[in-house]
N, C-alpha and C positions, 0 to 999 in steps of 0.2 A: 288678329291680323298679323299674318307672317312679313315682316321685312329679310330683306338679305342685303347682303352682302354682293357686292359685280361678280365675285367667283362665283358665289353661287345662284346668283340667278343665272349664269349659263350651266351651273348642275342642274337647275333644275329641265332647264331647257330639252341638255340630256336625257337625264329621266324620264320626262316624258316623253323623248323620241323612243326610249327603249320601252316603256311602256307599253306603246304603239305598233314598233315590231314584234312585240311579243305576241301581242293580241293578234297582229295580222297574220303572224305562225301560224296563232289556232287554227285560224279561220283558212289560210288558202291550203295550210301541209298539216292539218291535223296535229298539230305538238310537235309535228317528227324534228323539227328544228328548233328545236326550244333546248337545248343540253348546251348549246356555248354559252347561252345568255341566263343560267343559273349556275354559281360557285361548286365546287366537287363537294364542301360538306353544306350544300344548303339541306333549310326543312321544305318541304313543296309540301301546301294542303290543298287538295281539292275536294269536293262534298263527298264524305263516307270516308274516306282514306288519306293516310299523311306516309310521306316518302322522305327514305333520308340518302341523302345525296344524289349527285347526277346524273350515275348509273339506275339508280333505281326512277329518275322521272322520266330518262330516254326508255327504258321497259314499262312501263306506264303508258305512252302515248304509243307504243309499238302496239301494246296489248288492245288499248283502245279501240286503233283503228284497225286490227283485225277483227276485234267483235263487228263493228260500226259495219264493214265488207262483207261479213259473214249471213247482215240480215238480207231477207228478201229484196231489200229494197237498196243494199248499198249502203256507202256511207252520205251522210247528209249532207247539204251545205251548210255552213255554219258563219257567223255573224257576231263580234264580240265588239262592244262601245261603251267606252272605257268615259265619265267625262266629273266631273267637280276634285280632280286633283288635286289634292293636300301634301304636305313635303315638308317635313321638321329633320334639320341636320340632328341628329344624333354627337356625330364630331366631321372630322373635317372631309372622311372617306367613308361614312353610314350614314342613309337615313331611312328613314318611317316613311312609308307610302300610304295612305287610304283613298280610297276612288270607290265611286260607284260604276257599279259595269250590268248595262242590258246585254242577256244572250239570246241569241234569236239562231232559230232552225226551223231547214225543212223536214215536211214529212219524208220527203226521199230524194235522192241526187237525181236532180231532173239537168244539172250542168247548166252553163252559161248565167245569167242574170236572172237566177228563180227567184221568185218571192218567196220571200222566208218569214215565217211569225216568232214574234217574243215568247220567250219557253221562259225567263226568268230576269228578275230583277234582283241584283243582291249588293252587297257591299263587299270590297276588296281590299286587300294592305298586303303592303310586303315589305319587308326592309332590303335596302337595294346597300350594298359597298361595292366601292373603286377596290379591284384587287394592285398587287405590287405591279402591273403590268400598264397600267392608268386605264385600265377598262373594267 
């Protein structure tokens, strides 16, 4: 059982709002906005492929959502739910993330409130730091 500290249960707080926009990135901009909220030497892995730094994960979801357009069917809606958030400080500006995250997609961008089915169930972690900017 994690205790904290007042500082950092509102890091945590944090984190999990960042968390949250990350995921909703996915989900309404396809990644395309996911480069402020990843460090310039981060490692990004996602299934099959790992990227090193921020240029390489803004060319990543670039490449992505051109394939995703490219099919007959457009790009999908997509749906990412993020939930049993764990959070171990490392030191006083790193920590360890683990969450589970359901992804869910459509068969095809039908737009507005489509229903969309669960494609995967997997486990998540990241390690998140405060850069010298307090973000």
């Amino acid at each position: 059982m994690a205790y904290f500290e007042p500082a950092q249960a509102m890091d945590v707080v944090t984190i999990n709002q960042l968390l949250n926009v990350w995921a909703k990135e996915l989900d309404d901009n396809n990644g395309l906005g996911v480069g402020p909220m990843v460090t310039q030497d981060c490692a990004y892995n996602v299934p099959g492929s790992s990227y090193q730094g921020r240029a390489e994960v803004i060319k990543y979801y670039e490449a992505r959502l051109a394939g995703l357009e490219a099919s007959p069917t457009g790009a999908p809606v997509h749906r990412h739910v993020i939930s049993n958030l764990c959070v171990d400080f490392i030191d006083a500006d790193t920590a360890k993330l683990s969450f589970a995250m359901v992804y869910y997609t459509a068969l095809s961008s039908l737009g507005g409130n489509s229903p969309v089915d669960p494609a995967l169930v997997g486990e998540g972690g990241m390690i998140v730091r405060r850069e010298a900017d307090g973000h």
